[in-house]
C-alpha positions, 0 to 999 in steps of 0.5 A: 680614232675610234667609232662607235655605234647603236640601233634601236634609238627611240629618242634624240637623248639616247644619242648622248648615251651612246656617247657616255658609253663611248668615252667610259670605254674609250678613254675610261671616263667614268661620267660624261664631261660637261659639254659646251658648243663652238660658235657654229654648234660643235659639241666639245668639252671643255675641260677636256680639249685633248679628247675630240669626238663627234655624233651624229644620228638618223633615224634609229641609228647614232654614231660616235668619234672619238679622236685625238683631234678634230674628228666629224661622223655623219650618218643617213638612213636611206630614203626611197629617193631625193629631191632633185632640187636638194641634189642641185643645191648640194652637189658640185657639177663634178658630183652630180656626174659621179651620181649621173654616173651611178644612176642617180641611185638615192644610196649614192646621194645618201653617202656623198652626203655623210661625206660632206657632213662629216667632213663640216663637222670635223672643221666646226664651221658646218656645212656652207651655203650652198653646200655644192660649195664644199666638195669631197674626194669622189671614186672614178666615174661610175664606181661606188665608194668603197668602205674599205678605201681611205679618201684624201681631203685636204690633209684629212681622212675620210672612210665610208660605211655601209649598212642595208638602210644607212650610209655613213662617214667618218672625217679626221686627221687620223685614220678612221677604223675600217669598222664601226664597234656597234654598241647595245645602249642597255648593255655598257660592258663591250661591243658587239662584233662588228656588221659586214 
């Protein structure tokens, strides 16, 4: 599993470059595959079933799996604060404690969340309704998670990252890298070193 990342998006679209880019590197594709969606909207190609990858943007900021398997990425430019009602909705009584736990800090939802939506779009079923329904490995009470440590769900991997105004996660049946490969949309030549 690889993962792949831009900053600067201006646009939705420049996600889809992102991804362009991702595959000529990784699997050494000259042109983007044509793509289809699953019946919940998963995006996947066709000829190509072997090569697995997801994306996910917010903000200015997109992110990109690409796997052997089934593989689901989420990313969340952090806001001030969220609303109390989408915390309810969205998180198990269990996580509600661990965000108790760590003084309800806007961060803390931030990346439980991209852990739930990694892990739904790695299945393709997306998220169900209420999300609380859907709950993902949480570090011991009032302990952050921590982007170097693997988290187990239901056979699957998760790992967390970090940035000063994101928080994302990665979800598959491989190990995810320990860091995201940050690429320049305007340059297709490499990567750029990996963010602390």
């Amino acid at each position: 599993m690889v993962l792949y990342g831009a900053e600067g998006l201006t646009s939705r679209a420049q996600a889809y470059r992102l991804l362009a880019q991702a595959v000529r590197l990784h699997w050494g594709l000259e042109a983007l595959p044509e793509l289809a969606r699953g019946e919940r909207g998963k995006p996947y190609f066709p000829a190509l079933p072997h090569c697995c990858f997801n994306l996910s943007h917010s903000g200015t900021f997109a992110l990109c799996a690409l796997s052997e398997r089934p593989v689901g990425v989420d990313i969340q430019v952090l806001r001030p604060s969220w609303s109390p009602r989408l915390v309810e909705r969205s998180c198990s009584p269990a996580e509600r404690a661990w965000l108790a736990s760590r003084a309800d800090g806007p961060a803390d939802f931030a990346v439980l969340w991209a852990c739930k939506e990694s892990a739904a779009k790695e299945s393709g079923r997306g998220l169900p309704y209420p999300p609380a329904r859907l709950e993902v490995p949480l570090p011991r009470s009032g302990l952050p998670f921590r982007p170097r440590d693997l988290y187990r769900l239901e056979g699957r991997l998760l790992r967390v990252y970090r940035g000063e105004t994101w928080r994302a996660a990665v979800c598959g049946w491989e190990t995810p890298p320990e860091s995201i490969c940050w690429l320049e949309l305007s340059d297709e030549s490499g990567c750029t070193p990996p963010r602390p």
